[in-house]
DRENMARKE-534168 format. One record per residue (C-alpha): x, y, z; residue number from 1. Coordinates in nm, 3 decimals. Layout:
N
{px:X; py:Y; pz:Z; num:NUM}
...
This chain:
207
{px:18.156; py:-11.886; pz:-4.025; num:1}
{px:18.384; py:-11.657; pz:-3.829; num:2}
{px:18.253; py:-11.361; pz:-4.008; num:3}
{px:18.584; py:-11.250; pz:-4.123; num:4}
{px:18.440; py:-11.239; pz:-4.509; num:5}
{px:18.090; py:-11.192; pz:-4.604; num:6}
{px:17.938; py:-11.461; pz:-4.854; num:7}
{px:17.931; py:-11.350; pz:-5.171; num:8}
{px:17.615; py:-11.555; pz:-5.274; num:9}
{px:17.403; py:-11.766; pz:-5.012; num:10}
{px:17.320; py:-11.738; pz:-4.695; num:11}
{px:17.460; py:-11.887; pz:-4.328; num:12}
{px:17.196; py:-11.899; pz:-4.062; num:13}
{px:17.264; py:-12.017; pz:-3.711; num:14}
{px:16.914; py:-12.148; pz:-3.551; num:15}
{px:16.734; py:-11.982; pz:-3.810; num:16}
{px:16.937; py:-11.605; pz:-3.793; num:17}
{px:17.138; py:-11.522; pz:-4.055; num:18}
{px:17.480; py:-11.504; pz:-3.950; num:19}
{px:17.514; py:-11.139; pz:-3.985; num:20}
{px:17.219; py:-11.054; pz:-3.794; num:21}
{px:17.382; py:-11.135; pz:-3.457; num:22}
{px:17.674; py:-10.889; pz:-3.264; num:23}
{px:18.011; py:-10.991; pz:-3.387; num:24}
{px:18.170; py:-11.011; pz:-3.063; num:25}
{px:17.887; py:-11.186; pz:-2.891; num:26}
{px:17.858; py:-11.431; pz:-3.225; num:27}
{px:18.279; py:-11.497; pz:-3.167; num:28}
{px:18.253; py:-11.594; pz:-2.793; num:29}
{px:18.036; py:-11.868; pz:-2.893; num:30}
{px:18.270; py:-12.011; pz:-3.185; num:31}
{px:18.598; py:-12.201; pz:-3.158; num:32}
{px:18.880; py:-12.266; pz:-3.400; num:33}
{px:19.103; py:-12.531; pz:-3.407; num:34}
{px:19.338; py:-12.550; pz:-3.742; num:35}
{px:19.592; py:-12.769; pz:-3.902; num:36}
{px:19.890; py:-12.548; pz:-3.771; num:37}
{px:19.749; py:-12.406; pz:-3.442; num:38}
{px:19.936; py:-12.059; pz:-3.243; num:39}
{px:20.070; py:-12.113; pz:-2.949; num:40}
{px:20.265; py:-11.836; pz:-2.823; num:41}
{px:20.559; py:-11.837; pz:-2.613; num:42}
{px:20.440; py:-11.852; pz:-2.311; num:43}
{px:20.328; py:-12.069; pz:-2.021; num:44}
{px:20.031; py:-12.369; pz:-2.131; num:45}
{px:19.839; py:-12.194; pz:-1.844; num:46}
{px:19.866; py:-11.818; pz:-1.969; num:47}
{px:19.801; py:-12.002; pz:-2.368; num:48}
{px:19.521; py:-12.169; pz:-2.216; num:49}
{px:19.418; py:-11.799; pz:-2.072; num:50}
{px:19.345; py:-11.658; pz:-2.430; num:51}
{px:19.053; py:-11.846; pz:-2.466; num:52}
{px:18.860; py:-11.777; pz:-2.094; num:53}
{px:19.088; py:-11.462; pz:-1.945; num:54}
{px:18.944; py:-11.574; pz:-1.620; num:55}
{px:18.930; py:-11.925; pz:-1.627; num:56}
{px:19.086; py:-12.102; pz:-1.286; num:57}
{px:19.346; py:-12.385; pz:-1.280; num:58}
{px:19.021; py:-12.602; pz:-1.230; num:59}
{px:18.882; py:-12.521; pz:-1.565; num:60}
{px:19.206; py:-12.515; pz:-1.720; num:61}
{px:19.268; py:-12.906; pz:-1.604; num:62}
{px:18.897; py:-13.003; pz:-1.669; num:63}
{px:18.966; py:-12.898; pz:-2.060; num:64}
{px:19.355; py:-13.050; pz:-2.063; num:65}
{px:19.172; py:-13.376; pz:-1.942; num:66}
{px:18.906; py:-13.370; pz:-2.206; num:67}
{px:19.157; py:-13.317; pz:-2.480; num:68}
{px:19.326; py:-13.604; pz:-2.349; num:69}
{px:19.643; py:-13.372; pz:-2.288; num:70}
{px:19.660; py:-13.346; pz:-1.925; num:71}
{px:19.862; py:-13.675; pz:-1.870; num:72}
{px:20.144; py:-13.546; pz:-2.059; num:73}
{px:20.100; py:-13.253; pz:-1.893; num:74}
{px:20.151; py:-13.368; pz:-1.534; num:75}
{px:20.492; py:-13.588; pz:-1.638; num:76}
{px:20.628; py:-13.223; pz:-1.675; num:77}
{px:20.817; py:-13.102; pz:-1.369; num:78}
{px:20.651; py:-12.708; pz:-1.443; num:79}
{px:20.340; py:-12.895; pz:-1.537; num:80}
{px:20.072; py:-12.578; pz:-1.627; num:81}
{px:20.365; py:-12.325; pz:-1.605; num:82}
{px:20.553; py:-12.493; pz:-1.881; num:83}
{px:20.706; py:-12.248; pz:-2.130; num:84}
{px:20.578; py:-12.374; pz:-2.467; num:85}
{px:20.882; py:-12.164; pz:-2.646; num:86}
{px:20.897; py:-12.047; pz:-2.982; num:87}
{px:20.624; py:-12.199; pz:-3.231; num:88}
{px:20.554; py:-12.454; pz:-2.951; num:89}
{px:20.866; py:-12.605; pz:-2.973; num:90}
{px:20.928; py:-12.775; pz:-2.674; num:91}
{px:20.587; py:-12.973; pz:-2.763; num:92}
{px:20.570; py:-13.244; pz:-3.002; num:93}
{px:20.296; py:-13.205; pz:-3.268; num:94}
{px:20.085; py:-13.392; pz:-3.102; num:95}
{px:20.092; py:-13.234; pz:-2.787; num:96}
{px:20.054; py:-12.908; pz:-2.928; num:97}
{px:19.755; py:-13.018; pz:-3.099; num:98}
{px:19.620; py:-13.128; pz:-2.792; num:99}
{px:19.690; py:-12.810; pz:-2.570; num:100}
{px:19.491; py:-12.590; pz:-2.898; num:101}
{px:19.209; py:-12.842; pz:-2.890; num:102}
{px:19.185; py:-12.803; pz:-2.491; num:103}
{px:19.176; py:-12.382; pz:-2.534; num:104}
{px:18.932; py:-12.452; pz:-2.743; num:105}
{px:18.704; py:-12.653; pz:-2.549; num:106}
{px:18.772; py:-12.383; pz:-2.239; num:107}
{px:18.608; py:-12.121; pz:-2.445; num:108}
{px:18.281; py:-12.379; pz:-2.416; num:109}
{px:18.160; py:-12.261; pz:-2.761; num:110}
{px:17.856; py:-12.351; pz:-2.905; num:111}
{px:18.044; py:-12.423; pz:-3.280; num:112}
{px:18.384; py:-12.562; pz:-3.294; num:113}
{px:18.524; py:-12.519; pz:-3.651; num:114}
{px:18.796; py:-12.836; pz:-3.712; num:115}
{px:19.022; py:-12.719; pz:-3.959; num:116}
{px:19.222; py:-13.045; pz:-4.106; num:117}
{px:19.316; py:-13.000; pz:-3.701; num:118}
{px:19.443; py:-13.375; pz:-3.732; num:119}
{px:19.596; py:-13.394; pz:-4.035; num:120}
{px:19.954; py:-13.318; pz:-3.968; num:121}
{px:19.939; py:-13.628; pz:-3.683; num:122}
{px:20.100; py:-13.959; pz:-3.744; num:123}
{px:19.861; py:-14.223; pz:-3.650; num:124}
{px:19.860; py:-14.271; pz:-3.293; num:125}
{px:19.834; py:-13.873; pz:-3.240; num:126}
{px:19.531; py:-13.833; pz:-3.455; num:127}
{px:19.380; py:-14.155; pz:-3.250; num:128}
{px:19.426; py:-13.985; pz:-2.949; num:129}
{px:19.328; py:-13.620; pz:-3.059; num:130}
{px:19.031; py:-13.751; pz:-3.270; num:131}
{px:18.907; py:-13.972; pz:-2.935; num:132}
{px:18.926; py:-13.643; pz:-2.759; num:133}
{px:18.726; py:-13.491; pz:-3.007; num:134}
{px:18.424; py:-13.760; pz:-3.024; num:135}
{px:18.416; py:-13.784; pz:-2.660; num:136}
{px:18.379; py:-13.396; pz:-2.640; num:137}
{px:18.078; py:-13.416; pz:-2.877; num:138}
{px:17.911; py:-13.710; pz:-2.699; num:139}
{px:17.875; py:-13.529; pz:-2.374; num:140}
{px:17.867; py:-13.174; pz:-2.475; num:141}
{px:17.571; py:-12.972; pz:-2.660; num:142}
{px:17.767; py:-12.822; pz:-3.014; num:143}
{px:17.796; py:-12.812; pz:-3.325; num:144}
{px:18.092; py:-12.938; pz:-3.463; num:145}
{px:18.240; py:-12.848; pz:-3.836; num:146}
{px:18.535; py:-13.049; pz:-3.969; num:147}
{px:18.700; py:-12.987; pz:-4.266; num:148}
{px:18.905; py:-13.274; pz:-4.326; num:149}
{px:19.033; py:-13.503; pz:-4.631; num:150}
{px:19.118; py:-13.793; pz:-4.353; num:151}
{px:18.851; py:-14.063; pz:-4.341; num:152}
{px:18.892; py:-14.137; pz:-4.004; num:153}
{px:18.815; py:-13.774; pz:-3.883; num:154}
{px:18.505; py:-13.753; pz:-4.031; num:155}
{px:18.333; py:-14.134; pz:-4.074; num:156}
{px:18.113; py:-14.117; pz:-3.737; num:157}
{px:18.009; py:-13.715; pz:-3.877; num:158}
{px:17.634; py:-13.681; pz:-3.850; num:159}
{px:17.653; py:-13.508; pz:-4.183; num:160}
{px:17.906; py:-13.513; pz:-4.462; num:161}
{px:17.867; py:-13.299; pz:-4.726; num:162}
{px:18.120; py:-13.358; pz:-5.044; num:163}
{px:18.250; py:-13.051; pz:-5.238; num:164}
{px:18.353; py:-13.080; pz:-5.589; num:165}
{px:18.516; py:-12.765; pz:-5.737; num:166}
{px:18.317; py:-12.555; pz:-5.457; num:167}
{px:17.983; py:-12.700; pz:-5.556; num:168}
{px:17.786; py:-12.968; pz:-5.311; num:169}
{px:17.762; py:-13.329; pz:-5.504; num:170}
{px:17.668; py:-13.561; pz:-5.212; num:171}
{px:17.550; py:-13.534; pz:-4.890; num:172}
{px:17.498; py:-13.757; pz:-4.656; num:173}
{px:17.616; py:-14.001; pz:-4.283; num:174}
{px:17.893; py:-14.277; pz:-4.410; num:175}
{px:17.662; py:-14.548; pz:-4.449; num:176}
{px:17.425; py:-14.316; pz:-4.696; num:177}
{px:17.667; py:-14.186; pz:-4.895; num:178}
{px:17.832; py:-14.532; pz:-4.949; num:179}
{px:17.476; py:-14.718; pz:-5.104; num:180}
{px:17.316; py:-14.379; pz:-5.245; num:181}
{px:17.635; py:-14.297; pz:-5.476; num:182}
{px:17.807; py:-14.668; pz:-5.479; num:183}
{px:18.067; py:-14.495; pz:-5.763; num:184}
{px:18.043; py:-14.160; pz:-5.643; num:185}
{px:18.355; py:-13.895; pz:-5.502; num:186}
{px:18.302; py:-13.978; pz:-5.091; num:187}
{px:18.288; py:-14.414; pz:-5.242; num:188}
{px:18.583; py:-14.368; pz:-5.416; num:189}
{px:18.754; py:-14.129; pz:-5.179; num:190}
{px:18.706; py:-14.423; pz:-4.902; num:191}
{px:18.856; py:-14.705; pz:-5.125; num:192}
{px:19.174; py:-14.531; pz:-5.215; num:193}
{px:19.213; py:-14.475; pz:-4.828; num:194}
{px:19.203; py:-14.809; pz:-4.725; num:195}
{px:19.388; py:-14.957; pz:-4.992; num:196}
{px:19.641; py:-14.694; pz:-4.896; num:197}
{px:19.628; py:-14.811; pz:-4.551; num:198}
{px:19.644; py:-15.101; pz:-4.648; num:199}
{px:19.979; py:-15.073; pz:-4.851; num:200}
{px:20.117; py:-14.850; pz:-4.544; num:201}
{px:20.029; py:-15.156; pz:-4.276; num:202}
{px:20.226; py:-15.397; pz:-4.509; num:203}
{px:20.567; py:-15.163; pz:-4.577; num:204}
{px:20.852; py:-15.318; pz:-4.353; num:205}
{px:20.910; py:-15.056; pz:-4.098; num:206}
{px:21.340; py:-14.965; pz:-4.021; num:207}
């Protein structure tokens, strides 16, 4: 999707144009990227932020922040926008850090937003908070959204899920089409041996 690797057999088309028809650079400033371990460099949130919209104001930058539900934290810091995110972001907690990625890339406006596992290194409250960001960005925005994701909860309310097997498409299909079409099927079983996991986790006596 980012056109760093052709397809070797297939075809992508975006509104009916195959991928590789359109300019690369033009085709990039409409795509965003958010991944399981996202780069933040060491530098202020604002100048981080920057990367994505070189000449986006404080305005924008806060409108983003707010819609990845990061700009609270954000304000409780004394430097607030010119905080130094240091070395591998680590004067941000994972969650935060997610956040601050998944704001750059809602700056950048794009009309496809590739989610890769972006919420799977969260603990539960994190990827509640990051994954509300996420469905309220959808609801009121016009994009496209690709997850990859082996979480249930970060894909459930997906128009679309489409299950890979080996690298081959088995079942495809909302939540509630997948569960009566294939009753004993990979996505069925996939959600039953998530809940009674989080089931098992709910009931574990926490220190």
């Amino acid at each position: 999707m980012e056109r760093f690797y052709n397809p070797e057999s297939g075809m992508i088309h975006v509104d009916s144009t195959k991928i590789d028809d359109f300019d690369l650079r033009n085709f990039r400033q409409h795509v965003g990227y958010v991944g399981q371990e996202p780069v933040l460099f060491n530098t202020s949130i604002r100048e981080n932020m920057k990367f994505a919209k070189p000449d986006a104001t404080d305005q924008e930058i806060q409108d983003a922040l707010i819609a990845a539900n990061a700009w609270t934290f954000i304000q409780k810091i004394t430097t607030g926008l010119d905080t130094i995110v240091g070395g591998s972001a680590g004067s941000l907690s994972g969650g935060q850090k997610q956040r601050v990625a998944i704001a750059r890339a809602f700056l950048k406006k794009p009309k496809i937003l590739l989610l890769d596992e972006a919420t799977s290194a969260l603990d539960k409250v994190n990827e509640k908070i990051v994954q509300d960001a996420i469905d309220n960005y959808r609801k009121n925005t016009e994009i496209t959204i690709i997850v990859i994701a082996h979480r249930l909860s970060t894909i459930r309310d997906a128009d679309k899920i489409v299950v890979l097997v080996n690298g081959s498409k088995t079942e495809e299909g909302n939540h509630n089409e997948l569960m009566e079409r294939y009753p004993d099927g990979t996505y069925a079983e996939f959600c039953r041996k998530q809940a009674s996991s989080e089931a098992q986790a709910d009931q574990e006596p926490v220190d």
